[in-house]
N, CA, C and O atoms as a GROMACS GRO file, in nm:
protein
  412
    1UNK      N    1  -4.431   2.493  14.427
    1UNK     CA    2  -4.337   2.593  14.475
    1UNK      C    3  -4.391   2.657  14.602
    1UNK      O    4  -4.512   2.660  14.626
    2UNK      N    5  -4.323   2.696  14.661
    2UNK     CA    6  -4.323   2.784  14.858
    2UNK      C    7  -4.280   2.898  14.801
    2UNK      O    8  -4.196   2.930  14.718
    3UNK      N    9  -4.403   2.975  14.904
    3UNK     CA   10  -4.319   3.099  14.964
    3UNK      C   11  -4.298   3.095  15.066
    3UNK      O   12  -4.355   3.016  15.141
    4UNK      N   13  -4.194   3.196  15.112
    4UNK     CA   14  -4.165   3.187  15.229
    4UNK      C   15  -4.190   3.312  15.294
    4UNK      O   16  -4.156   3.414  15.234
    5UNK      N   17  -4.251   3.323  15.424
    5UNK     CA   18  -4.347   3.370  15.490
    5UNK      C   19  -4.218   3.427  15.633
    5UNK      O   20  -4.116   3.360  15.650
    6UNK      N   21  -4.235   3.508  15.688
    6UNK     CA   22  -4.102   3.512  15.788
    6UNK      C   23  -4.202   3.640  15.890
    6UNK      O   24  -4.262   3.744  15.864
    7UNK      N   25  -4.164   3.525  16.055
    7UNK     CA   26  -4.233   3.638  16.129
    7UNK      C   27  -4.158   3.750  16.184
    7UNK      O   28  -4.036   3.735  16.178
    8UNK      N   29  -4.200   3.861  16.239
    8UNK     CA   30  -4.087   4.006  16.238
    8UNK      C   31  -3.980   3.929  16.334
    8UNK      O   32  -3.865   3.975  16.332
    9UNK      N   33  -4.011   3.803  16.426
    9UNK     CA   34  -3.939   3.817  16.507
    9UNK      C   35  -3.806   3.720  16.421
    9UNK      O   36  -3.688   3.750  16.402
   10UNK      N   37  -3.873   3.613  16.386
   10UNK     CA   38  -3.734   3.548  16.284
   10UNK      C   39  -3.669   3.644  16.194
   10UNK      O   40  -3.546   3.641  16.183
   11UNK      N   41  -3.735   3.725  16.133
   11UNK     CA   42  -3.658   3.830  16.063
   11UNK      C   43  -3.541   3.925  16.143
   11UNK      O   44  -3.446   3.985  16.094
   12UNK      N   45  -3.580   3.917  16.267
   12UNK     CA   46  -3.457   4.020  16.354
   12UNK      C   47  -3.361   3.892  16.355
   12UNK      O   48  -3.260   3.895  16.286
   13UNK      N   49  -3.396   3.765  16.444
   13UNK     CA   50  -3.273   3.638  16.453
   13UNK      C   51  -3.176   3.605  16.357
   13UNK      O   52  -3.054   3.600  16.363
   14UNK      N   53  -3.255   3.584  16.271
   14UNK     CA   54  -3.207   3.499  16.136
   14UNK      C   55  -3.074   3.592  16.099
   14UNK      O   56  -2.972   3.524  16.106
   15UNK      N   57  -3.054   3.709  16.066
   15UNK     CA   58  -2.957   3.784  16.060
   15UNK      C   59  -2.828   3.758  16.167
   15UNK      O   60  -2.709   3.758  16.136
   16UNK      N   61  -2.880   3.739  16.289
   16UNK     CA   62  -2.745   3.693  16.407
   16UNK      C   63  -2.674   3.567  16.342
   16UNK      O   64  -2.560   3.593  16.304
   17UNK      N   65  -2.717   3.431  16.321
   17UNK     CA   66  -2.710   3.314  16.298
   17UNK      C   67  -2.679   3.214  16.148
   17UNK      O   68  -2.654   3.094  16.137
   18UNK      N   69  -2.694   3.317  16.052
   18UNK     CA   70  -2.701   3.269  15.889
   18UNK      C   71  -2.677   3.366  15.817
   18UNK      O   72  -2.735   3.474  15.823
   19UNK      N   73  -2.570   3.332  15.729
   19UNK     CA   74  -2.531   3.436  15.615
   19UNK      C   75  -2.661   3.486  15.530
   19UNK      O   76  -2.765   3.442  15.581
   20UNK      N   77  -2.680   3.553  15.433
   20UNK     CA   78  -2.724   3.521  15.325
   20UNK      C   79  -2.716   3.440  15.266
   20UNK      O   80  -2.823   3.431  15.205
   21UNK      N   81  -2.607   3.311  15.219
   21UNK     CA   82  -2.600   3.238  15.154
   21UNK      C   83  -2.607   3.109  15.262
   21UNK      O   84  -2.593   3.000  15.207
   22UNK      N   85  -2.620   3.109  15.354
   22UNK     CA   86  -2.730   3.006  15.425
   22UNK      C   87  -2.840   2.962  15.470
   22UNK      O   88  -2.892   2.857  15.509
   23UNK      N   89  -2.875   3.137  15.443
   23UNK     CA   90  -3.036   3.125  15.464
   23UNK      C   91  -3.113   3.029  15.344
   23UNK      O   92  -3.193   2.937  15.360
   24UNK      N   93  -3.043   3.107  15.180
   24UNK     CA   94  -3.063   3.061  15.062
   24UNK      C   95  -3.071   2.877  15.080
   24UNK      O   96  -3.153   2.800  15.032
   25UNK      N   97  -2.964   2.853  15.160
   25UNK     CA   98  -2.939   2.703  15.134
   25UNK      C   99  -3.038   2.602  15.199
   25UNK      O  100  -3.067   2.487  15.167
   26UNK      N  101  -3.085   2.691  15.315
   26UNK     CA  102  -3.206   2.650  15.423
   26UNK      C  103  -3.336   2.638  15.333
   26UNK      O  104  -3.404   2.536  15.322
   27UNK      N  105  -3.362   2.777  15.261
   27UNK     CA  106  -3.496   2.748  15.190
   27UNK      C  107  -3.447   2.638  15.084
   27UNK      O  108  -3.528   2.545  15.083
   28UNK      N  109  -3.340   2.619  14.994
   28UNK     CA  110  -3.368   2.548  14.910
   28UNK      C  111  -3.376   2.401  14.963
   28UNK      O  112  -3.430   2.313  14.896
   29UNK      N  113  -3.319   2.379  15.088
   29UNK     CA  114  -3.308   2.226  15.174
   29UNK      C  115  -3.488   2.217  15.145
   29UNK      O  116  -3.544   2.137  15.070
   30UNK      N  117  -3.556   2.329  15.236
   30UNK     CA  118  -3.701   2.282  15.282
   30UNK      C  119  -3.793   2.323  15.115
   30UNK      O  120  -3.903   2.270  15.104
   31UNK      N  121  -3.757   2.386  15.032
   31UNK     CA  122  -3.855   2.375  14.926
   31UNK      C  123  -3.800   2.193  14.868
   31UNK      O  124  -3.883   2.127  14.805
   32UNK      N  125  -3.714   2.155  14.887
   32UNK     CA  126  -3.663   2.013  14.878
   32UNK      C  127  -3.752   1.926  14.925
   32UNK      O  128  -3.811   1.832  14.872
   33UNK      N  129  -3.752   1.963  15.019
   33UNK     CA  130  -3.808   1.860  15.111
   33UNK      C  131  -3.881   1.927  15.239
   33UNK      O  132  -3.827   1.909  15.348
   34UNK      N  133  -3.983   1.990  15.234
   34UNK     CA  134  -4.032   2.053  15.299
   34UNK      C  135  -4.102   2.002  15.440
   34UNK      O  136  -4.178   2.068  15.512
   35UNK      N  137  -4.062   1.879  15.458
   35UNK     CA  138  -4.150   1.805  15.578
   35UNK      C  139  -3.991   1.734  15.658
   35UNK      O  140  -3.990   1.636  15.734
   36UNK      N  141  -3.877   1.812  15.617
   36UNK     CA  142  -3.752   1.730  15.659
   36UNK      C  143  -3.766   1.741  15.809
   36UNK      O  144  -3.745   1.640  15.875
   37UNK      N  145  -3.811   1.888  15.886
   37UNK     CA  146  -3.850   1.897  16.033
   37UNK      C  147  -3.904   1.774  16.134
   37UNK      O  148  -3.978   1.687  16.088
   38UNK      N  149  -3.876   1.773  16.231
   38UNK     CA  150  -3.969   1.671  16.316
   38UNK      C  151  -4.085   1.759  16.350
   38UNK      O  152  -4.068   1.876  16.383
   39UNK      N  153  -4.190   1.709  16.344
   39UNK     CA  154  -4.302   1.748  16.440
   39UNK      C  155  -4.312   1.772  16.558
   39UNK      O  156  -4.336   1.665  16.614
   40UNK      N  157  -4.307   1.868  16.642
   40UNK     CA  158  -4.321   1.927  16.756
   40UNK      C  159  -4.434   1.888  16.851
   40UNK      O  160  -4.536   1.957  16.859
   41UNK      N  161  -4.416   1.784  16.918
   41UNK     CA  162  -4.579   1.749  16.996
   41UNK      C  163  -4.635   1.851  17.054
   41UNK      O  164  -4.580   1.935  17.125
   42UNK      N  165  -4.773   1.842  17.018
   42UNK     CA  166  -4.826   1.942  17.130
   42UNK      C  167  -4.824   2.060  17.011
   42UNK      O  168  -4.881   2.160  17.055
   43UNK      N  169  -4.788   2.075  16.909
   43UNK     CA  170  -4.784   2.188  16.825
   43UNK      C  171  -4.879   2.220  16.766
   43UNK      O  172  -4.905   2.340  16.771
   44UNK      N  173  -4.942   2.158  16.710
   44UNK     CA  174  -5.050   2.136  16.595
   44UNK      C  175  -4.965   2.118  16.455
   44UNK      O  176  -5.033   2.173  16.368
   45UNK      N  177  -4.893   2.086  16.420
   45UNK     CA  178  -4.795   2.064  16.294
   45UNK      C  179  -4.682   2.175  16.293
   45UNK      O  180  -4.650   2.224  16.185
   46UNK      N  181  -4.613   2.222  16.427
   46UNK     CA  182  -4.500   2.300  16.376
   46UNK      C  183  -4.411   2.242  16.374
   46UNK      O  184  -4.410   2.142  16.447
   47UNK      N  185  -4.308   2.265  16.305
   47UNK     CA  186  -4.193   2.175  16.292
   47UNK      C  187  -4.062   2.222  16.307
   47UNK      O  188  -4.045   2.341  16.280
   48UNK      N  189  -3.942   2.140  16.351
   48UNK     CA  190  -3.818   2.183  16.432
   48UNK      C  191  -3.736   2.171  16.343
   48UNK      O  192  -3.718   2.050  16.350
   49UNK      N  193  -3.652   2.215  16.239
   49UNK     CA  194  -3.534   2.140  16.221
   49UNK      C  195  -3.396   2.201  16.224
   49UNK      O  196  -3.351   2.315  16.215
   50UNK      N  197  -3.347   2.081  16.241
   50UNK     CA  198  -3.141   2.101  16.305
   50UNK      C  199  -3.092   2.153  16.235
   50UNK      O  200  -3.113   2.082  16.137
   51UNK      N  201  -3.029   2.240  16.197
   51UNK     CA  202  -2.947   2.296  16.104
   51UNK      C  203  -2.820   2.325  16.134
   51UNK      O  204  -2.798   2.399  16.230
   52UNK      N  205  -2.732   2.280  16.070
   52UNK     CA  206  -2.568   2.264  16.089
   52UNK      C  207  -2.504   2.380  16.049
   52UNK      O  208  -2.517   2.429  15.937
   53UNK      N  209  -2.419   2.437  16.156
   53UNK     CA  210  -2.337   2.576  16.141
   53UNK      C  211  -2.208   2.504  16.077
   53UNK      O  212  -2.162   2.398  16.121
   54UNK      N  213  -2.144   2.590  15.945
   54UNK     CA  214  -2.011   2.491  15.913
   54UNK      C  215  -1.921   2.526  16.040
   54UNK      O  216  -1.908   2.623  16.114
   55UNK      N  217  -1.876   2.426  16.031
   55UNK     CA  218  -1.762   2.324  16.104
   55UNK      C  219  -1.824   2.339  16.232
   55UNK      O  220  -1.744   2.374  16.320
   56UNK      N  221  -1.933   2.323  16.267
   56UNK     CA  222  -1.997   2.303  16.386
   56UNK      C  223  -2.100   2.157  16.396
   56UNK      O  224  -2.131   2.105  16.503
   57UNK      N  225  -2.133   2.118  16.290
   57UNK     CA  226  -2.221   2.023  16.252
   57UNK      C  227  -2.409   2.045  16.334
   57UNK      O  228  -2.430   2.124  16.427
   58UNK      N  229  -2.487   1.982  16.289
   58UNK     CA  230  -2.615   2.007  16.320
   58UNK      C  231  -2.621   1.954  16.483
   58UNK      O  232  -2.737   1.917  16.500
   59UNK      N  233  -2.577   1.942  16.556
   59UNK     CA  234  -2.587   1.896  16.720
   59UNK      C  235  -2.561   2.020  16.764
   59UNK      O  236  -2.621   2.059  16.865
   60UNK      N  237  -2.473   2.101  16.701
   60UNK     CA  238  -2.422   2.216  16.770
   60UNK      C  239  -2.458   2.361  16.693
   60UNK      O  240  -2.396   2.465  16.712
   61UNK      N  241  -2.559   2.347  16.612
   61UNK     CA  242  -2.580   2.416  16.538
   61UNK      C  243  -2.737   2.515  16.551
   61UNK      O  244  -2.787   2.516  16.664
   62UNK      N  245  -2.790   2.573  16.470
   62UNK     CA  246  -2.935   2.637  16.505
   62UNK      C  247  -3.060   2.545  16.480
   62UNK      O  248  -3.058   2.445  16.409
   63UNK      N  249  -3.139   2.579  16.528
   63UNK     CA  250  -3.275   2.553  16.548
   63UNK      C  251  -3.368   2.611  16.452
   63UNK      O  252  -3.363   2.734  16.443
   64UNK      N  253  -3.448   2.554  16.381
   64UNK     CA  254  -3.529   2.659  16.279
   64UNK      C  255  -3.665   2.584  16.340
   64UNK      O  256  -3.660   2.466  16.374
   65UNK      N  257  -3.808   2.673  16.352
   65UNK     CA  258  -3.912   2.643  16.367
   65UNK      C  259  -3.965   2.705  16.299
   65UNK      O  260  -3.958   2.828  16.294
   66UNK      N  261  -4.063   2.595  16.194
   66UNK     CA  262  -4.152   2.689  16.096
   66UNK      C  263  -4.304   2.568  16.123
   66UNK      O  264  -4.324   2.467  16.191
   67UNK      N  265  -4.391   2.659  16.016
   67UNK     CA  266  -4.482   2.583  15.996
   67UNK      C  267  -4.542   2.588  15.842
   67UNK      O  268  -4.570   2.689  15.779
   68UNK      N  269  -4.560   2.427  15.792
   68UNK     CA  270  -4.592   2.406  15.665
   68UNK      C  271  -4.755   2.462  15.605
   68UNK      O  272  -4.870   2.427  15.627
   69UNK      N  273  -4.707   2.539  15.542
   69UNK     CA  274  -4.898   2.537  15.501
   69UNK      C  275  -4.884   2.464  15.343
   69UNK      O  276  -4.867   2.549  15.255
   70UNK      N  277  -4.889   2.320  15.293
   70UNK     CA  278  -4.855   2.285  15.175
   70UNK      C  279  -4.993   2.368  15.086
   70UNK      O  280  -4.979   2.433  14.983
   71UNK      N  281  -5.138   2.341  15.170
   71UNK     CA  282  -5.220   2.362  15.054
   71UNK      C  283  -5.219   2.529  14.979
   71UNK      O  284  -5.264   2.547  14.866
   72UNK      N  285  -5.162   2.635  15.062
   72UNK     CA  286  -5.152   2.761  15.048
   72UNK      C  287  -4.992   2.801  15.002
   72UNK      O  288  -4.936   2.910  14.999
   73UNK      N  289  -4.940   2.657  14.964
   73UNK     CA  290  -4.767   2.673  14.920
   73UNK      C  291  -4.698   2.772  15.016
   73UNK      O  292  -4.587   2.820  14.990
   74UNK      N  293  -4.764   2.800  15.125
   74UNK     CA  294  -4.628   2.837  15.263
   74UNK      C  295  -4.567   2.824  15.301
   74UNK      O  296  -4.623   2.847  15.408
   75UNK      N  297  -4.450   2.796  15.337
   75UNK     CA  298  -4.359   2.786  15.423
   75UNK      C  299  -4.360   2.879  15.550
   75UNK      O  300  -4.298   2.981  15.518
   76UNK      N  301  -4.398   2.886  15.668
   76UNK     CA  302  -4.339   3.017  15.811
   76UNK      C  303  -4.284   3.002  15.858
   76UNK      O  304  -4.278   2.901  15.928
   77UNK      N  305  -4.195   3.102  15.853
   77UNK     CA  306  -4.044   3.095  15.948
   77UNK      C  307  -4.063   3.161  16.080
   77UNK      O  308  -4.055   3.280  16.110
   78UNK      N  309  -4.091   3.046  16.160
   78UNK     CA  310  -4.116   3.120  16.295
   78UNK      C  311  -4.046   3.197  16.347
   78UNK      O  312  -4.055   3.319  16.358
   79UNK      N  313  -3.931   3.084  16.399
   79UNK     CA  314  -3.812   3.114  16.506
   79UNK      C  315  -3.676   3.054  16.445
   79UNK      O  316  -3.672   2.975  16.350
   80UNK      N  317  -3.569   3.102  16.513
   80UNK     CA  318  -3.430   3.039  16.511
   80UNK      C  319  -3.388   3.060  16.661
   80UNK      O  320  -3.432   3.141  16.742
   81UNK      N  321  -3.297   2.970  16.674
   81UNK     CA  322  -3.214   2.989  16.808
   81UNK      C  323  -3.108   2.868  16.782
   81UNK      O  324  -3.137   2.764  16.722
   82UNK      N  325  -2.972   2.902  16.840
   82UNK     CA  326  -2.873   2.825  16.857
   82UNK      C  327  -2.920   2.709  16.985
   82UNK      O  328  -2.982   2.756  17.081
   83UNK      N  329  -2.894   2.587  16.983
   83UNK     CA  330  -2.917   2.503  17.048
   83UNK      C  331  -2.888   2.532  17.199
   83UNK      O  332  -2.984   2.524  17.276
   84UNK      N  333  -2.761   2.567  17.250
   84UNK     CA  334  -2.705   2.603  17.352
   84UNK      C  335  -2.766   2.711  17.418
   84UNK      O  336  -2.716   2.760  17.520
   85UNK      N  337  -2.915   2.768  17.348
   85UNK     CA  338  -2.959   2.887  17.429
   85UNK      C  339  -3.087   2.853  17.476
   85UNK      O  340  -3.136   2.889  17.583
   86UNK      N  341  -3.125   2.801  17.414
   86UNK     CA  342  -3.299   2.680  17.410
   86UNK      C  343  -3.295   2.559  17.346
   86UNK      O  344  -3.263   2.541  17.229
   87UNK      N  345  -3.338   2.450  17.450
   87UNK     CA  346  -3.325   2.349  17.401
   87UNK      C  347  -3.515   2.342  17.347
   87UNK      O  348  -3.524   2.333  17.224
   88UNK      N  349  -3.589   2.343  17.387
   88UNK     CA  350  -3.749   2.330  17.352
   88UNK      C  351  -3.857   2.456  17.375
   88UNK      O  352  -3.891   2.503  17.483
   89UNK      N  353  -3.896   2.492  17.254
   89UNK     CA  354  -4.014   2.581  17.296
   89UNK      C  355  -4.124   2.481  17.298
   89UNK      O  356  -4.136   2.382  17.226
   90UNK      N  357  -4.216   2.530  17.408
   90UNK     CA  358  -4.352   2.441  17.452
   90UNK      C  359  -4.472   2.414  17.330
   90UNK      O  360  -4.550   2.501  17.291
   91UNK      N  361  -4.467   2.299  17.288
   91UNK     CA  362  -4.578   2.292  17.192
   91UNK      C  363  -4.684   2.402  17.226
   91UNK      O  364  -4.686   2.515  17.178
   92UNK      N  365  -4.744   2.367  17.288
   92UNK     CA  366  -4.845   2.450  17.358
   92UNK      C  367  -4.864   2.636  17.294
   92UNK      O  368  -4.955   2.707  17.253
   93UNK      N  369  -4.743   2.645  17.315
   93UNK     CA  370  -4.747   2.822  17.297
   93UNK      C  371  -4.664   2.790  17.120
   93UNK      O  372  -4.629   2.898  17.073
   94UNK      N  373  -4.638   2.697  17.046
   94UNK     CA  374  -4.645   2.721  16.920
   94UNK      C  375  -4.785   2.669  16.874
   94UNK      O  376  -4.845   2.730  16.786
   95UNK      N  377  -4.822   2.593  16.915
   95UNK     CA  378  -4.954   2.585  16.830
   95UNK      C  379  -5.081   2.709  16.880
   95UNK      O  380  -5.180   2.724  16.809
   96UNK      N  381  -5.067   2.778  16.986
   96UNK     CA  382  -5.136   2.933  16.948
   96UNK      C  383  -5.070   3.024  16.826
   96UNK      O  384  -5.135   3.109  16.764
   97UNK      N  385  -4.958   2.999  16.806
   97UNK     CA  386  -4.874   3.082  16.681
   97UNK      C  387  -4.926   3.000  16.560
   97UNK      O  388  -5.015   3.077  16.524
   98UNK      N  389  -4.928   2.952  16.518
   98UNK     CA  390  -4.998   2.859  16.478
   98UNK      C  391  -5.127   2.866  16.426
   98UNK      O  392  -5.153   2.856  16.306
   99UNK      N  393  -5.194   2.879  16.499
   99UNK     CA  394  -5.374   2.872  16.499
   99UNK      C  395  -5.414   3.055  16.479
   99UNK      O  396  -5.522   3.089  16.431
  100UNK      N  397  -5.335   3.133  16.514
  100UNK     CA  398  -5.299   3.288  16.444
  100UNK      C  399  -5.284   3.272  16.291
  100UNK      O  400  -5.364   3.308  16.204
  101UNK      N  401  -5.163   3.210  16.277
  101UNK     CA  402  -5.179   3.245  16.074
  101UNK      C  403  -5.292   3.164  16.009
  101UNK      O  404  -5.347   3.196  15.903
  102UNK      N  405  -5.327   3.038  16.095
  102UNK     CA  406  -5.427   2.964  16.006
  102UNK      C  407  -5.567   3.076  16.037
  102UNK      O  408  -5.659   3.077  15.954
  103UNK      N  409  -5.571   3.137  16.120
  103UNK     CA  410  -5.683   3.240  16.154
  103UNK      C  411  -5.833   3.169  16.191
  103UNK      O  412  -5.929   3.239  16.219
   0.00000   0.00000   0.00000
């Protein structure tokens, strides 16, 4: 089992972009399948994944960036953003976010 871990700044986003009952559906997707993300080069293991707004489908939908900690059962919810506002945050500056929670 995951917990889920949420940084202040996903905690302000996540509210613009996902009901309550999509957020729910997001964690239960990634306690599912918790590696469904692509790997972010350049990250150190953060991971991207598409998430589909209804009737918008996942091309047109938000962005979730977290990072897995399996051995500490974590889940971190970095970031969100709608596709159309950022297409890539720089590996680079997630794997300092990154290398912060691993400490």
């Amino acid at each position: 089992m995951f917990s889920f871990i949420e940084t202040k700044l996903f905690s302000r986003l996540v509210v613009e972009y996902l009901s309550d009952e999509q957020y729910a559906e997001l964690q239960k997707t990634l306690i599912a399948n918790p590696e469904a993300g692509n790997i972010i080069p350049g990250s150190g293991g953060v991971r991207k994944l598409r998430w589909g707004m209804p009737g918008r489908g996942k091309r047109s939908g938000v962005r979730v960036i977290y990072y897995l900690r399996p051995q500490q059962g974590q889940i971190w919810m970095l970031t969100i953003y709608p596709k159309n506002v950022t297409e890539n945050i720089p590996g680079h500056v997630l794997k300092k976010i990154k290398e912060e929670i691993d400490g």
